[in-house]
DODRENLO-181589 format. One line per field, with one value per residue (C-alpha): residue number from 1; x, y, z. Coordinates in nm, 4 decimals, always signed. Last residue first. Example, Ala and Ser with C-alpha at 12.3 -4.5 7.8 and 13.67 -1.06 7.14 Angstrom:
<pts>
n (2:1)
xx (+1.3670:+1.2300)
yy (-0.1060:-0.4500)
zz (+0.7140:+0.7800)
</pts>
This chain:
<pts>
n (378:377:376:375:374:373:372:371:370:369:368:367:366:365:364:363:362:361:360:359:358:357:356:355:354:353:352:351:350:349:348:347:346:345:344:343:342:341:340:339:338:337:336:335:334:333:332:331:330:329:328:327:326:325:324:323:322:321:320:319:318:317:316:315:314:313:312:311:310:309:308:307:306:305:304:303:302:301:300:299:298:297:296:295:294:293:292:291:290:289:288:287:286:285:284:283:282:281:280:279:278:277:276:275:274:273:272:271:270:269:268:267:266:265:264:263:262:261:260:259:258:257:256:255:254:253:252:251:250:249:248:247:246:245:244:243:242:241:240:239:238:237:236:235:234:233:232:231:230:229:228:227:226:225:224:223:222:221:220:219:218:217:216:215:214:213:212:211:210:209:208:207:206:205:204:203:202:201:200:199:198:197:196:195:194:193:192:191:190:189:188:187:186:185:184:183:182:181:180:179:178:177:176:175:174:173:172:171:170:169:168:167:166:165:164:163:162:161:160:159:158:157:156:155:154:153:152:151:150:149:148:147:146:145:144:143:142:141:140:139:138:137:136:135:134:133:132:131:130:129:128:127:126:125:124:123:122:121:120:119:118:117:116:115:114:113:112:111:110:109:108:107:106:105:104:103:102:101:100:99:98:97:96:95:94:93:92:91:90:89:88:87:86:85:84:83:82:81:80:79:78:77:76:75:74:73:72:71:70:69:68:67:66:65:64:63:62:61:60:59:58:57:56:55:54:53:52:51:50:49:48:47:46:45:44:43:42:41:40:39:38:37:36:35:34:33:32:31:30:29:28:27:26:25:24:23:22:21:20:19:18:17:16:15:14:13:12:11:10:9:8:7:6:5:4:3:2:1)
xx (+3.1853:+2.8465:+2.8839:+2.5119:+2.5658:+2.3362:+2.0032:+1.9207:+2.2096:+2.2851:+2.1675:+1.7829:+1.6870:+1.9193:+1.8200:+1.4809:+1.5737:+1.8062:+1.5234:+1.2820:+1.2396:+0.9370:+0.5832:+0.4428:+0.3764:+0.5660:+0.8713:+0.8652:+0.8936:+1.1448:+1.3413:+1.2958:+1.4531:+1.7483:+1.8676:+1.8036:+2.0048:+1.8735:+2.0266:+2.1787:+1.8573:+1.8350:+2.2280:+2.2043:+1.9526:+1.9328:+2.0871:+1.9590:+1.6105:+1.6320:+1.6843:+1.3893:+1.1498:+1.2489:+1.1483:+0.8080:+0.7400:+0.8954:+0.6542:+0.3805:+0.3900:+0.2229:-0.0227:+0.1052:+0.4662:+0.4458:+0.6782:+1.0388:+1.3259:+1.5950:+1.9559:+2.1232:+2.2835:+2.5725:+2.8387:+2.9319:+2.9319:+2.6070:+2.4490:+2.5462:+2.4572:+2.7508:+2.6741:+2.3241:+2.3549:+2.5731:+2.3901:+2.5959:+2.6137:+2.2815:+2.0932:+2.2737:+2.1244:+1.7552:+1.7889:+1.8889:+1.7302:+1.4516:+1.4030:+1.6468:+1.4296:+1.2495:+1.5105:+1.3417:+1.6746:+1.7509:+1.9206:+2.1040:+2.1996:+1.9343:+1.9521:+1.6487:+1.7495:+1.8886:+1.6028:+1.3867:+1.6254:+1.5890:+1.2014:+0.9783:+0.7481:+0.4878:+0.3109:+0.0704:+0.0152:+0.1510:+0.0731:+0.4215:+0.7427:+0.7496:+1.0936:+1.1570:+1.3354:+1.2805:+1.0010:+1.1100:+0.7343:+0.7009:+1.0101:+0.8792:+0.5442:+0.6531:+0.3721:+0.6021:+0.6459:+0.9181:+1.0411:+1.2619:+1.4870:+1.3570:+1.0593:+0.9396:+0.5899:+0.2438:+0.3860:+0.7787:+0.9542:+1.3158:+1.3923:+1.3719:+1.5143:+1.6247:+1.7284:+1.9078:+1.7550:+1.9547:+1.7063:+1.4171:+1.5006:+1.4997:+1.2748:+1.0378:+1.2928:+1.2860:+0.9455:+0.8250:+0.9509:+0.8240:+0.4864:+0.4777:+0.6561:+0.3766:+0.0783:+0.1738:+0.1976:-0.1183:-0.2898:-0.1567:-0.2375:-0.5911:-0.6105:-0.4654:-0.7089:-1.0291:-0.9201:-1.2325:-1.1672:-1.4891:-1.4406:-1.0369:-1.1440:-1.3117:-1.0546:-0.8159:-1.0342:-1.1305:-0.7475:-0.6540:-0.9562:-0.8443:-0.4943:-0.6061:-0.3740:-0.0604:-0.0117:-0.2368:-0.6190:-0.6916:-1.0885:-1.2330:-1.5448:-1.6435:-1.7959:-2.0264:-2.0470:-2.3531:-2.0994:-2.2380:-2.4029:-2.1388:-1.9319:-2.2088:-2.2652:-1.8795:-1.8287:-2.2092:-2.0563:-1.8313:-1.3850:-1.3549:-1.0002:-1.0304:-1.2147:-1.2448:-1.4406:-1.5823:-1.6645:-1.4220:-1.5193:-1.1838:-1.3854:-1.6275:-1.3877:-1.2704:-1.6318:-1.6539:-1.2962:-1.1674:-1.0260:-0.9129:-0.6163:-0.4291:-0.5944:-0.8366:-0.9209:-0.6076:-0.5372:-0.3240:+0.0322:+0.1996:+0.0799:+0.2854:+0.5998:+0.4622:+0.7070:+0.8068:+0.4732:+0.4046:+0.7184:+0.6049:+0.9551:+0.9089:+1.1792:+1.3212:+0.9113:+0.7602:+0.3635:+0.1640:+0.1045:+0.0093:-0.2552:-0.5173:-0.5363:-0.7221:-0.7514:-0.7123:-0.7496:-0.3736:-0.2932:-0.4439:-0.2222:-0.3798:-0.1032:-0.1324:-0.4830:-0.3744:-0.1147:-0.3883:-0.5718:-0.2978:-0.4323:-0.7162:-0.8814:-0.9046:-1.0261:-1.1702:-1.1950:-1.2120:-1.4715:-1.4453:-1.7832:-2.0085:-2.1403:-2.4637:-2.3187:-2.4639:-2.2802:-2.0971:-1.8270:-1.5934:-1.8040:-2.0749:-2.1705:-2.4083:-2.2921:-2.3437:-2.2725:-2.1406:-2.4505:-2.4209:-2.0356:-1.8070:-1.8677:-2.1366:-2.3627:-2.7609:-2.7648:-2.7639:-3.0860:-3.1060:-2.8302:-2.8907:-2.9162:-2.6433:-2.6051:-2.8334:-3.1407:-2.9158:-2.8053:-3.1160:-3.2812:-2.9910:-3.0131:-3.4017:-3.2971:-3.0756:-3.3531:-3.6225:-3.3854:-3.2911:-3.6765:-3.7588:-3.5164:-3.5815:-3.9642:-3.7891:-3.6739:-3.9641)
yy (+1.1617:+1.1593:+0.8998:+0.7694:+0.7314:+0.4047:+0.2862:+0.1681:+0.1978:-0.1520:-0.0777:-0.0621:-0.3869:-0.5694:-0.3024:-0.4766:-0.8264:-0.7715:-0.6105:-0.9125:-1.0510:-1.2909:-1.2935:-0.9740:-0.8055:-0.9304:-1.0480:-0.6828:-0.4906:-0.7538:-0.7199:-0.3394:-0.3327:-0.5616:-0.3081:-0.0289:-0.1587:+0.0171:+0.0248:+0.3508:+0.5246:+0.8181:+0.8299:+0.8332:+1.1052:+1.1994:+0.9224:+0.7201:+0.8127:+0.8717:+0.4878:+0.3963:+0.6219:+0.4761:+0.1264:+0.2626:+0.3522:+0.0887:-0.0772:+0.1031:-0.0092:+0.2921:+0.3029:+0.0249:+0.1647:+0.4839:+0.2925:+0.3626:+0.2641:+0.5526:+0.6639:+0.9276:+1.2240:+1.3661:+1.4029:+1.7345:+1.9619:+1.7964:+1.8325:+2.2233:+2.2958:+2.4321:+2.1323:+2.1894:+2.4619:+2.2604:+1.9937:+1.6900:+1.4653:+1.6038:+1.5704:+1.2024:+1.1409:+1.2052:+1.0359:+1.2047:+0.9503:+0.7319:+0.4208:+0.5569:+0.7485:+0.4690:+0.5582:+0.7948:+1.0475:+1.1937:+1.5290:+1.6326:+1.9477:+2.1182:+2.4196:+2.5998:+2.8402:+2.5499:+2.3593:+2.7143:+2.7583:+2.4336:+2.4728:+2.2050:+1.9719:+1.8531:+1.5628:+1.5178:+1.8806:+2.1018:+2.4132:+2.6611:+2.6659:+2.3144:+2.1686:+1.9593:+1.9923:+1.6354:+1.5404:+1.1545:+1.0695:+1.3099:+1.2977:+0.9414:+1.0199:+1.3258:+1.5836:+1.7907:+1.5126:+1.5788:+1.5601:+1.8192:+1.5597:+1.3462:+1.1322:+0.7679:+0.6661:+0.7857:+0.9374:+0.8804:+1.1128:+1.2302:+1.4109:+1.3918:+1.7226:+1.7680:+2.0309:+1.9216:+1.9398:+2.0970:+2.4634:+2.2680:+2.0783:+1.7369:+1.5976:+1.4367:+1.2468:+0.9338:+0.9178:+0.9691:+0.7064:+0.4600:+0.5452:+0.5350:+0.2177:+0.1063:+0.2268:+0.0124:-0.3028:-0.2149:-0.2055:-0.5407:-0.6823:-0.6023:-0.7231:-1.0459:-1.0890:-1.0648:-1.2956:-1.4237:-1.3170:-1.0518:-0.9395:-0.9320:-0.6852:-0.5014:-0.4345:-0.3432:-0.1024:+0.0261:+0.1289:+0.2331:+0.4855:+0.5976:+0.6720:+0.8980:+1.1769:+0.9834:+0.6387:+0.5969:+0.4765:+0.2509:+0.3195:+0.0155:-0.1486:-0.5500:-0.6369:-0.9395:-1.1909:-1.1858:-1.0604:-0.7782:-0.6899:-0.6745:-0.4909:-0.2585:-0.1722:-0.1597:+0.1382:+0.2771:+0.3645:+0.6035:+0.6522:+0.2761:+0.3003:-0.0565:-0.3486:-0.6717:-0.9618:-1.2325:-1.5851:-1.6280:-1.8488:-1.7564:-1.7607:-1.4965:-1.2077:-1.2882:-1.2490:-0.9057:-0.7764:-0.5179:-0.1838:-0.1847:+0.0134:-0.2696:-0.4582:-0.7055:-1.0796:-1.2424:-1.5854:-1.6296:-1.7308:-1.3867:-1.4646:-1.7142:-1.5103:-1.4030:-1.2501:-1.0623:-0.9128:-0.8027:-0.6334:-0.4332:-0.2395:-0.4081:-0.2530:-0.4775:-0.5268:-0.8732:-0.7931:-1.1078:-0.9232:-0.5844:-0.7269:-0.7557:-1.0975:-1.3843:-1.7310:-1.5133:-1.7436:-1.8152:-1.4555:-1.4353:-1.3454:-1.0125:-0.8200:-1.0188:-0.9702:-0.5782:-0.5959:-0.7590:-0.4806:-0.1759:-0.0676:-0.2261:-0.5549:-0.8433:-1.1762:-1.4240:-1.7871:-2.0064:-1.7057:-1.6379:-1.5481:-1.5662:-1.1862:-0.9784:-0.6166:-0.2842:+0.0228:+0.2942:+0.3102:+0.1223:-0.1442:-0.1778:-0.5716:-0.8642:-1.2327:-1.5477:-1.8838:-2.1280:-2.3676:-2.1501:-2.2875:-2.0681:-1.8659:-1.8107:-1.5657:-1.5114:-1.2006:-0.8668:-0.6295:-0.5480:-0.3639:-0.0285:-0.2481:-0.4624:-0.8138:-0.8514:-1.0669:-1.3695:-1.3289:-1.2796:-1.5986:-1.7879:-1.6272:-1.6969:-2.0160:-2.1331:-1.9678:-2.1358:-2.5218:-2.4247:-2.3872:-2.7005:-2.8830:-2.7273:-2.8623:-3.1920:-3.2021:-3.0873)
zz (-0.8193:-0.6545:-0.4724:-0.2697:+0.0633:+0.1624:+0.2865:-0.0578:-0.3526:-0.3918:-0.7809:-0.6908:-0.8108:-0.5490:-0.3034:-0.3162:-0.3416:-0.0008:+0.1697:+0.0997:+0.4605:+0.3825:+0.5459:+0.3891:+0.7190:+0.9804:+0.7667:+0.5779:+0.8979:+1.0114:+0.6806:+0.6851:+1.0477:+1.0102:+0.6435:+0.8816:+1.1957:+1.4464:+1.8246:+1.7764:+1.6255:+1.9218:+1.9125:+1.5236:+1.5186:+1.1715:+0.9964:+1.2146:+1.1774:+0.8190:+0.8181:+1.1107:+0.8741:+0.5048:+0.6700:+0.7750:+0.4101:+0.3124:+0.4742:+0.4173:+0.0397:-0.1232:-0.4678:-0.7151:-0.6377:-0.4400:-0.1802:-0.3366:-0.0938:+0.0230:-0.1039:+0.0244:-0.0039:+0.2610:+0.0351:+0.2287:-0.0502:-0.1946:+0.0855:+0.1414:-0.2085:-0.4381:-0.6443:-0.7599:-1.0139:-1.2102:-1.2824:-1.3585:-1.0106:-0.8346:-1.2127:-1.2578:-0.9062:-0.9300:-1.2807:-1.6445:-1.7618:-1.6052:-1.3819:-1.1679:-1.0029:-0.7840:-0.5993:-0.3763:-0.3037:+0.0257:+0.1039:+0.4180:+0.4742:+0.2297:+0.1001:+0.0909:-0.1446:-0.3714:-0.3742:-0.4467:-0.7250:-0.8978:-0.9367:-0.6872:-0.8761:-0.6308:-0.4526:-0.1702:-0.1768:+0.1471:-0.0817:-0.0572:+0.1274:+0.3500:+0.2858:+0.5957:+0.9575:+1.0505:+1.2993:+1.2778:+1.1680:+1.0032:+0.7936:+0.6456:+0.5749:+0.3125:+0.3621:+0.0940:-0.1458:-0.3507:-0.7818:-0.8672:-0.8497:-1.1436:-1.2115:-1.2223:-1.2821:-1.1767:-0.8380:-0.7551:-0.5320:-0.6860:-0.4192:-0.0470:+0.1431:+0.4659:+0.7355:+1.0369:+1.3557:+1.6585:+1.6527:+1.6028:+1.9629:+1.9598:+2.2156:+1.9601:+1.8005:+1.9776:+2.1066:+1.7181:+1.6058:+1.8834:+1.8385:+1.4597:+1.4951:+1.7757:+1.5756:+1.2632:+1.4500:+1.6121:+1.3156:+1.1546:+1.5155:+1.5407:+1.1150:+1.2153:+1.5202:+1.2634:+1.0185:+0.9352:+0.5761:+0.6123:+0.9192:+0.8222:+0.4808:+0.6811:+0.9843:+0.7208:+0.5510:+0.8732:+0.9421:+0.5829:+0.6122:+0.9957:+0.8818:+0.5522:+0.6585:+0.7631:+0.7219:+0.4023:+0.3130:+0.0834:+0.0934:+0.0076:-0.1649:-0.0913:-0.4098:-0.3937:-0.7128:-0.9567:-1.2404:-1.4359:-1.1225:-0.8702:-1.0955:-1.2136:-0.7964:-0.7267:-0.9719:-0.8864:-0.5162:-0.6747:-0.7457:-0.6485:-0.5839:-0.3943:-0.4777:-0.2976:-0.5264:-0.3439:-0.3415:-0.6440:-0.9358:-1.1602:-1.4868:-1.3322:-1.2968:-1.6520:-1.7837:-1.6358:-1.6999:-1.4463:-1.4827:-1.1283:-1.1426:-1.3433:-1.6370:-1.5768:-1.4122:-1.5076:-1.3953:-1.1575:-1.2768:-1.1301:-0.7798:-0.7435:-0.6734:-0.3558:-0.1079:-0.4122:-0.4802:-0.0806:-0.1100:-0.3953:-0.5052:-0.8884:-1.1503:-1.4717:-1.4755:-1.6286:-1.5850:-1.4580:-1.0837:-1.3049:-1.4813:-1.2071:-1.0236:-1.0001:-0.7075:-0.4157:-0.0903:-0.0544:+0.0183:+0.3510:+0.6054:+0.6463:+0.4880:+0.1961:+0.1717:+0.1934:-0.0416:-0.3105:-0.2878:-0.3151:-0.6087:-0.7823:-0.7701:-0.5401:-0.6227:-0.3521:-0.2975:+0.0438:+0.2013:+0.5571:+0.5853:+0.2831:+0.1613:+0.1825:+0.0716:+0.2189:+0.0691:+0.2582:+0.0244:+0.2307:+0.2786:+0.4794:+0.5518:+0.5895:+0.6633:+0.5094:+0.6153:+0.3300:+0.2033:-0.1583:-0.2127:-0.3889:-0.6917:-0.9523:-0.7338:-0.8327:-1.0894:-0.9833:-1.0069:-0.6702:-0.6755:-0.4607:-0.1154:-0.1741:-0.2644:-0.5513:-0.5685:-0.5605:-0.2303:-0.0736:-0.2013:-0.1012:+0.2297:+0.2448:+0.1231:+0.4388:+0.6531:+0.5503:+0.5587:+0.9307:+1.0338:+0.8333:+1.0593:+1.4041:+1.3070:+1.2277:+1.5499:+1.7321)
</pts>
């Protein structure tokens, strides 16, 4: 009997060896036998984001993560010392970096590189690193992960980033995928949860407000594929939904849009809010507001009441910041409603739970000092 249980363990160790190298999902059955990590390591079966079915180890040591927002994630779920490559834009030297989840981890920038940023990986570079798996985000079809998995025998784990808003749900299962997969099951619960309860809590201190008492806002200078200049908004901005501020909302609710001069100043703000990401090109967010004529009769600009707010489009978006944007509009909203909440004490907590290091000071460091405060326009 006990060498039967034997010989029954040894079948079923290379019937999962056999199934992992004839391909690792069910549309890729032509990918070659895996090069990374170790062959006796349980396996478990999958659907990723994309709705494919991938054969992968649990709770692999190694793992490579490629495209947008990737690496944040493993970050978030307390598993950043498992990625042994990285995409181009961790080695990058950038005057300008508001990635939290970079900063918290300078070692990430002597990885090896396994491709150029946005996923545009390299095959053979993939495969130098040895990871277990490869976790790939932005895939824009299911074939993108397929010819990745086969070029390089390892298992792509597809995701759907997600956001805060919209897209909640995808950034919620990708989570919960990625912590099946990293045995980190409980860390991806409480990453959720996290984000539930600020959402929760922002929204129970300004929902009372009456329309008629909120003060109108505007956020300019809203970066998207680089920097850009006040014109520049998001009109399903994250931030002002979740404090139900009085917003721009003339025309498409797009994710991003260009807004002319004259429809800013119809609207005119009283409060306006710059992304400062804009200072990364001339004439900013804030030399337009300080040299632009046709600006300075606005009632924000009257009043000096314009300020200063952290980037998260950067790499796709850092829901921190986003978060952290939320609790400082909040109090300059509502500061009764936000009198317990110091911003600058907030973001580092946000940032401490989820990237493991309070990096608020580095951040407005590279932003000129000029986060979470009244920007001069003298």
């Amino acid at each position: 009997m006990k060498y039967s249980g034997l010989f029954a363990a040894a079948v079923c160790g290379l019937v999962l060896v056999a199934a992992l190298c004839a391909g690792c999902t069910s549309t890729s059955s032509s990918a070659a036998a895996p090069v990374g990590g170790d062959s006796s390591a349980s396996m478990m079966t999958i659907t990723d984001g994309m709705g494919r079915t991938v054969t992968v180890p649990a709770a692999p040591d190694r793992v490579v993560c490629s495209g947008p927002g990737c690496l944040r994630y493993l970050t978030y779920l307390q598993a950043e010392d498992h990625a042994v490559g990285v995409d181009d834009m961790e080695i990058k030297e950038n005057m300008f970096d508001a990635r939290p989840y970079a900063l918290a981890n300078p070692q990430f920038s002597s990885l090896p590189m396994i491709g150029e940023f946005r996923g545009n990986d390299d095959p053979e570079k993939v495969v130098a690193c040895n990871p277990q798996v490869i976790f790939k985000t932005y895939c824009t079809e299911a074939s993108v992960a397929d010819e990745l998995q086969e070029k390089t025998g390892i298992p792509v784990v597809a995701l759907q980033y997600g956001d805060l808003s919209k897209n909640r749900a995808l950034m919620d299962q990708s989570l919960r995928l990625m912590g099946s997969v990293m045995g980190n099951d409980d860390r991806a619960e409480a990453v959720i949860t996290y984000f539930d309860t600020m959402t929760t809590d922002l929204n129970e201190r300004t929902a009372g407000v009456a329309e008629a008492d909120r003060q109108t806002v505007f956020v300019g200078g809203i970066a998207h594929s680089g920097p850009h200049g006040f014109q520049s908004t998001q009109p399903t901005y994250p931030p002002f939904i979740f404090v139900n501020a009085r917003m721009f909302s003339e025309g498409p609710q797009t994710a991003y849009a260009n807004i002319a001069p004259e429809k800013i100043i119809d609207f005119d703000p009283e409060i306006i809010f710059v992304d400062l990401s804009t200072l990364q090109t001339s004439p900013s967010a804030v030399d337009e507001l300080k040299d632009d004529p046709s600006y300075a009769a606005m009632t924000a600009v009257q009043a000096g009441e314009v300020y200063g707010v952290l980037p998260y489009n950067w790499y796709t978006a850092n829901h921190g910041s986003v978060m952290a944007d939320a609790y400082f509009i909040g109090t300059v909203l509502y500061p009764d409603a936000f009198s317990d909440v110091d911003p600058a004490k907030k973001a580092d907590e946000i940032y401490t739970f989820l990237v493991g290091e309070p990096v608020y000071d580095k951040m407005d460091g590279l932003f000129e000092n000029k986060v979470f405060e009244r920007i001069s326009l003298e």
